[in-house]
N, C-alpha and C positions, 0 to 999 in steps of 0.2 A: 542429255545431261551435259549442260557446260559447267565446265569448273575456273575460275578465277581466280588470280595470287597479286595481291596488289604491288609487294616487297620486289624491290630490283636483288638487292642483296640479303643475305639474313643479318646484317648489322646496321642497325639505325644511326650510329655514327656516319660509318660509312653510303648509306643514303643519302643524307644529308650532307655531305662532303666529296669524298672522289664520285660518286654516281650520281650525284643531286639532278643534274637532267634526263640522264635516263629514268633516276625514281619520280620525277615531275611526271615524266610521261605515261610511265608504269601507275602511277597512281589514277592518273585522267583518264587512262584506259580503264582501268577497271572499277572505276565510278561511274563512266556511261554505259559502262558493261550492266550494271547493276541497275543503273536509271530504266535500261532499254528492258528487262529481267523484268521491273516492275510492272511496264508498261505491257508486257508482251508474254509475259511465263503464267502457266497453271500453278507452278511453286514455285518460290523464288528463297533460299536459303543464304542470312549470313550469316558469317561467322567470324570473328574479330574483337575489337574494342566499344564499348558504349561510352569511353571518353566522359565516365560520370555525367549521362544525360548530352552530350553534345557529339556525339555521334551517331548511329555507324560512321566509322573513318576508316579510310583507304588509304592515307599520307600517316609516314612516320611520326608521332606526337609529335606536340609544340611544346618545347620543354619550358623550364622556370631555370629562374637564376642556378639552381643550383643543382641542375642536368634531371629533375624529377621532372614526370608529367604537369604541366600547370593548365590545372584543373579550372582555377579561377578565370583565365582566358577561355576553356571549353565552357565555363557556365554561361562568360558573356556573351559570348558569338556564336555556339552550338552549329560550326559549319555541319556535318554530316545530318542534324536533324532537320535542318533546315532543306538541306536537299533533297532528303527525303518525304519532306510535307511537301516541296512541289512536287516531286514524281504521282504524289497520290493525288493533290490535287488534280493530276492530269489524268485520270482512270479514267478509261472505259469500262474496264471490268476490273473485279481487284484478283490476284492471285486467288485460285482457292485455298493453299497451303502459302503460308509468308510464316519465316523465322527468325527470330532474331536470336543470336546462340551466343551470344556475351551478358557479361555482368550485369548484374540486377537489370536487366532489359525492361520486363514487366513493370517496374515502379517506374524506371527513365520515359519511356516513352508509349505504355497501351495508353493511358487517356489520352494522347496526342495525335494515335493513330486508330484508333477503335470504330471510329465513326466510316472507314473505308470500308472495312470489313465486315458487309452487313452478312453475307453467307455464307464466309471463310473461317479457315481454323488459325488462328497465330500460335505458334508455339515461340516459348520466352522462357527467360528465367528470373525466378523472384528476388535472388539474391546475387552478391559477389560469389564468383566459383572459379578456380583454378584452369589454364585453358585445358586441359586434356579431358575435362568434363564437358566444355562446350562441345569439341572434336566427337565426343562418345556422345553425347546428344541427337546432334547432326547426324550421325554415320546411323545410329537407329532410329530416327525420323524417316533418313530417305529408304533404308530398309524395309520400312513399312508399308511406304510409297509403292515400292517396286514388289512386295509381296504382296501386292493389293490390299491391305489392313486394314480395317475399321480403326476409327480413333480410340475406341477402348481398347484394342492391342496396343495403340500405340502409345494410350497414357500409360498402360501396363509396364510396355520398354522403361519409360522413362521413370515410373515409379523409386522414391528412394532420392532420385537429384531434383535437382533445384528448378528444374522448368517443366510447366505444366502447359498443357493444351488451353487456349482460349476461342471458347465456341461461341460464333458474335451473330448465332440463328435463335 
């Protein structure tokens, strides 16, 4: 099990300002961290921001004039999903388990990736949900993993929140 933290600091101001090259590198690292995950892991689990469809993202938002997320830039340029359809593009095999454990994940991005995952399970979530839902998501996914589960335990777990198992057999 690796785990990856993309944040140099817990302050997005300060990322972008006094640690902006360390968080450069912090974020680059755990982007190829992820790329390589795809390419190489049986599960591959994030968990983060869906940057309203232009993510997963590893880098502190790109804000709007007026220090809020600007969403309008993630719709035009979708850097995270984008990099993500080349990793898949490049599959040998896909994950058997791939998650996406942020906001409305399932509307943002299964038709974009569904086509990878001919014998895999994606778990996602249908809706916006609060991050300490994602975290509890995650942590009884990979629980299920490590207690050997069938996916009906694991839809079971997750029963009640916003992300469902998608079976692409």
């Amino acid at each position: 099990v690796y785990v990856i933290n993309s944040s140099y600091d817990m302050s997005n101001e300060e990322n972008l300002t006094i640690y902006k090259n360390e968080q450069n590198i912090k974020t680059e690292k755990a982007q190829n961290f992820y790329g390589w995950a795809i390419q190489n892991a049986d599960v591959v689990f994030y968990e983060g921001h869906s940057r309203d469809g232009g993510g997963p993202d590893f880098a502190p938002p790109v804000a709007a004039r007026n220090g809020k997320v600007n969403y309008s830039w993630y719709h035009k340029h979708k850097p995270g999903l984008k990099f993500l359809l080349n990793q898949l593009d490049q599959l040998n095999k896909a994950p058997m388990i791939f998650g996406l454990f942020s906001c409305a994940s399932q509307p943002h991005f299964q038709s974009r990736i569904s086509k990878y995952f001919g014998d895999s399970n994606t778990i996602m979530s249908t809706k916006v949900v609060e991050a300490h839902y994602t975290k509890e998501a995650l942590l009884y996914s990979l629980e299920s993993i490590l207690n050997f589960e069938c996916t009906d335990q694991l839809s079971s777990r997750l029963k009640g929140s916003s992300f469902i198992i998608n079976r692409h057999f």
